[in-house]
VOPAGU-2260 file (C-alpha; in pm, 1 decimal, decimal comma):
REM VOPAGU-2260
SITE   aa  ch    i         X         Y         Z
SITE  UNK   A    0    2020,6    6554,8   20927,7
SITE  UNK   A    1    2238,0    6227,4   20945,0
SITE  UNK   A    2    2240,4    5916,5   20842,3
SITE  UNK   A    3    2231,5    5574,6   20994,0
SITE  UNK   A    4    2320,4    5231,2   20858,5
SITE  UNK   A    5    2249,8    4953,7   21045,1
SITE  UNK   A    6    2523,4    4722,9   20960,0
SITE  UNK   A    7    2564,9    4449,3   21236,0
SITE  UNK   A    8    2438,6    4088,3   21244,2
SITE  UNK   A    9    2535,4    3741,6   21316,8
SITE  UNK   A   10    2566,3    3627,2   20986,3
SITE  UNK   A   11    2324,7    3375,1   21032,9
SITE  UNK   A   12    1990,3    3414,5   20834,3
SITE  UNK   A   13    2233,3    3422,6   20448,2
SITE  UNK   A   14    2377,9    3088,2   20584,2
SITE  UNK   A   15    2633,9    2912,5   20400,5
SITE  UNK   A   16    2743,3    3236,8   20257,5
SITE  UNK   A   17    2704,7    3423,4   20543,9
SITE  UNK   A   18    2912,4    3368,2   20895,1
SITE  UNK   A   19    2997,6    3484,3   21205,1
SITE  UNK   A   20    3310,3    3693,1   21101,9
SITE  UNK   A   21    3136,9    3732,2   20786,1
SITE  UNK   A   22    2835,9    3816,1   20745,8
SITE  UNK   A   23    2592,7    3933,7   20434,5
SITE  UNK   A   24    2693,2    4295,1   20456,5
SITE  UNK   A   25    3021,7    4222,3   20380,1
SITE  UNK   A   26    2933,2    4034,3   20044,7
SITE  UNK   A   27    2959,1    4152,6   19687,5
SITE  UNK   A   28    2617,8    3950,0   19628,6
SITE  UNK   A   29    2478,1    4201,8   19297,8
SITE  UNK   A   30    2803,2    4297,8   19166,6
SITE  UNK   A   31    3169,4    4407,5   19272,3
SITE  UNK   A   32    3068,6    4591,2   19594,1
SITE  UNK   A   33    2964,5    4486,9   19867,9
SITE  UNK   A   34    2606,0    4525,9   20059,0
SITE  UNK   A   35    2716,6    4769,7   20270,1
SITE  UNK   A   36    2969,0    4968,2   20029,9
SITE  UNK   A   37    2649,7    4964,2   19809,4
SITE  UNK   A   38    2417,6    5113,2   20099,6
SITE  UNK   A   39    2696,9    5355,2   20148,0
SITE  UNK   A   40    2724,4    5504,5   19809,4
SITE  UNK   A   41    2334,8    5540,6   19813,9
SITE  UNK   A   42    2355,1    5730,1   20140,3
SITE  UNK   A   43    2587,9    5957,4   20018,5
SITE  UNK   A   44    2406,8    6066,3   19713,3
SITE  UNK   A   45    2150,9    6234,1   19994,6
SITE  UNK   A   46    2439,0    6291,6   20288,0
SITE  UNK   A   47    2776,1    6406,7   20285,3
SITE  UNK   A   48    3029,3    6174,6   20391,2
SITE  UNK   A   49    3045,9    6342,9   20800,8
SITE  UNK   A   50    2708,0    6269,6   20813,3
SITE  UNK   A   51    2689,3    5918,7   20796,1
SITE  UNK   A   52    2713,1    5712,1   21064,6
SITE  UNK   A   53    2718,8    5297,4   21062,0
SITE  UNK   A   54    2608,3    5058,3   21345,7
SITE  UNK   A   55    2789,3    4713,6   21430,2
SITE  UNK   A   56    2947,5    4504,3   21630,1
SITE  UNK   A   57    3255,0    4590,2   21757,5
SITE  UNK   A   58    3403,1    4254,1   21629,8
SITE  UNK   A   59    3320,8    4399,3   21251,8
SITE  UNK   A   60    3531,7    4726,4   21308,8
SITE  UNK   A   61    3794,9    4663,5   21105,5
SITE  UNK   A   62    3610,8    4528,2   20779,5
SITE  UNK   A   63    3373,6    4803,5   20821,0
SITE  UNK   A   64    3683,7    5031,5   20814,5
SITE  UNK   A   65    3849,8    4821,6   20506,7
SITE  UNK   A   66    3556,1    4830,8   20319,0
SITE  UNK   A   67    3449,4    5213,7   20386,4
SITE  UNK   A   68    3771,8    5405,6   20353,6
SITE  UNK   A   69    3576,4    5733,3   20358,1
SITE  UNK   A   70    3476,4    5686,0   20706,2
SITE  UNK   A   71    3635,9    5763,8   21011,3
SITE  UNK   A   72    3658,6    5546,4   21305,3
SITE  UNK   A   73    3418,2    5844,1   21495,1
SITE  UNK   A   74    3123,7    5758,5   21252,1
SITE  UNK   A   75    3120,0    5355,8   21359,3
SITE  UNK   A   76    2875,7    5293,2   21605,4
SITE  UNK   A   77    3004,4    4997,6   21775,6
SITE  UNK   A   78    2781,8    4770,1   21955,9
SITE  UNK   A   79    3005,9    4551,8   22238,6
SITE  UNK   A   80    2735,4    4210,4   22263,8
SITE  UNK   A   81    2469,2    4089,8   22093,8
SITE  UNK   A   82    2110,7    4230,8   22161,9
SITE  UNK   A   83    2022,2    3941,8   22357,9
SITE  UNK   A   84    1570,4    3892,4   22382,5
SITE  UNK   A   85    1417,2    3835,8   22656,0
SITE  UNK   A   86    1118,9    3593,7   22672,3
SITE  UNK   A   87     819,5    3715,7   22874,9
């Protein structure tokens, strides 16, 4: 079984905080770690550390990789634009 967390965003709906190259996963809002270091050490008390994989945009790579030093660049799923809706 793996694990997947779905990291990405525009950093838009935790606005001021919250921004573009920013955004609300990468905030220490209940403490000293951040959302998604905090969704991370959840995951890994049910998943070892090969078995979790996180989703975002490619432009977050490299505070995804600061702030998870346990993962390896294999495990980001990197999304290259923004899901973009279509109206009927």
């Amino acid at each position: 079984m793996l694990a997947l967390i779905l990291a990405g965003g525009s950093g838009t709906r935790l606005w001021p905080l919250s921004r573009k190259n920013n955004p609300k996963q990468h905030h220490a809002i209940l403490g000293d770690r951040t959302l998604l270091q905090e969704t991370y050490k959840r995951a890994r008390e049910k998943f070892s550390d090969e078995a979790i994989f996180i989703s975002a945009n490619i432009q977050q790579r490299e505070k995804n990789l600061q702030q998870l030093p346990d993962i390896q660049e294999e495990q980001l799923l990197l999304e290259p634009i923004k899901k973009i809706r279509l109206q009927p």
